[in-house]
C-alpha positions as CSV (number, residue, x, y, z in Angstrom):
1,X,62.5,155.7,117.5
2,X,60.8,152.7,119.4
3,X,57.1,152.2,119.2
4,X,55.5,149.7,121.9
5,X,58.8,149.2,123.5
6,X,59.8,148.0,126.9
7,X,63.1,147.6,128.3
8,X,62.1,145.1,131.1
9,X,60.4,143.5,128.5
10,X,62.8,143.0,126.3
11,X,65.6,141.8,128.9
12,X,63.1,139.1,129.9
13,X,62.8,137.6,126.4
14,X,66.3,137.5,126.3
15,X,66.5,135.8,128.9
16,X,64.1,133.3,128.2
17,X,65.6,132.9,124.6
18,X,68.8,132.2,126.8
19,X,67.3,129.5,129.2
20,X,65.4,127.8,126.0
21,X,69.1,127.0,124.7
22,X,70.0,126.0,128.2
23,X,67.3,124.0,128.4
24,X,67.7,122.3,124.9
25,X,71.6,122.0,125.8
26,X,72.4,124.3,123.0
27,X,74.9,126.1,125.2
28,X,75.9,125.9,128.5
29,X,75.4,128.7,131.4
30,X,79.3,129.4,131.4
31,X,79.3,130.4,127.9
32,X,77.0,133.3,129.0
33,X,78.4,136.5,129.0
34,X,77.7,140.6,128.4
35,X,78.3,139.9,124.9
36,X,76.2,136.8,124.3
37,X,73.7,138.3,126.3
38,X,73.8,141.3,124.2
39,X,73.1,138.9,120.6
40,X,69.6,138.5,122.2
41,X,68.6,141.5,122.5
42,X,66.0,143.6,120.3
43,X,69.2,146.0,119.3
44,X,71.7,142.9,118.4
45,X,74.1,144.2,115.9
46,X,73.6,147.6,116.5
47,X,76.0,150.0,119.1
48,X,75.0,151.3,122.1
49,X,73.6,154.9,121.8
50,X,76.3,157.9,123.1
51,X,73.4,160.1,123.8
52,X,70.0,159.8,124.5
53,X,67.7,163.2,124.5
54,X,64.5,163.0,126.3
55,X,61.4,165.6,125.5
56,X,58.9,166.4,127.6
57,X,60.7,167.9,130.4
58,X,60.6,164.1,132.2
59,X,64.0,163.5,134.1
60,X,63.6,159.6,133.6
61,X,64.6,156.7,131.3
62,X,60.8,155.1,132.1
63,X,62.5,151.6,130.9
64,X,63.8,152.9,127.3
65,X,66.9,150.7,126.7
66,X,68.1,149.3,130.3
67,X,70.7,147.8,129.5
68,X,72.2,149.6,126.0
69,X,72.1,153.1,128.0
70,X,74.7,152.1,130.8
71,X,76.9,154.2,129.6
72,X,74.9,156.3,127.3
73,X,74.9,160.7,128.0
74,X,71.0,162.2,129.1
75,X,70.4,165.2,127.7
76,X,66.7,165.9,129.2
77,X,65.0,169.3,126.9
78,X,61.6,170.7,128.5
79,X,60.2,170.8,124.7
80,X,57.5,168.3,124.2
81,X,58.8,166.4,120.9
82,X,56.2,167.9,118.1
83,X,57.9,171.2,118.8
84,X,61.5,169.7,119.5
85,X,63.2,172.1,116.7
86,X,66.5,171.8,115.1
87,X,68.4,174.2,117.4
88,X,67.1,171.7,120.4
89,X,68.8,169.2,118.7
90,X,72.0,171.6,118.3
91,X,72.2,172.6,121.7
92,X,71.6,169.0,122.8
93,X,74.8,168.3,120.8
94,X,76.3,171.0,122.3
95,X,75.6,169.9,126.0
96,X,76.7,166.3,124.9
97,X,80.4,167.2,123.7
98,X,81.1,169.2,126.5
99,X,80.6,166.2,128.8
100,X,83.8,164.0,130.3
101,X,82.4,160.7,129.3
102,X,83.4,157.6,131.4
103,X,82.1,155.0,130.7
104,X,81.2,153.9,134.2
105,X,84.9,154.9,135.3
């Protein structure tokens, strides 16, 4: 669960973090890549989520995890979350394993 939480914002204080180092010659720009990128991130250390369920009956990300949700299955439940029960949660996984996931392919 994230509380106060922007995806925009967080890509653009990991980008600064990445241009300070620059900047103090602490690394140089071809040593930047996905996975450097990803270290300086709020979620560092932790794997990208495999499925994301959104309440509220809102088809839309509205900037939750830009770039760790690439790849990540939607499952979008008309349930507002107070009342999101356990059998919302089972037929999210139910929706979710019947997907062919590609991972961009």
């Amino acid at each position: 669960m994230c509380l106060a939480y922007g995806g925009r914002e967080e890509i653009v204080e990991a980008v600064k973090s990445i241009a300070q180092k620059v900047e103090n010659k602490q690394i140089t720009s071809n040593q930047i890549d996905e996975s450097f990128f990803e270290s300086h991130l709020y979620t560092q250390g932790i794997p990208d989520p495999d499925l994301i369920i959104r309440t509220s009956g809102e088809e839309r990300l509205s900037g939750f995890l830009l770039w760790q949700s690439a790849y990540s299955e939607v499952v979008f439940q008309d349930v507002y979350w107070p009342e999101f029960r356990k059998i919302d949660f089972l037929r999210c996984l139910r929706e979710y394993v019947q997907r062919d996931r590609r991972f961009g392919k």
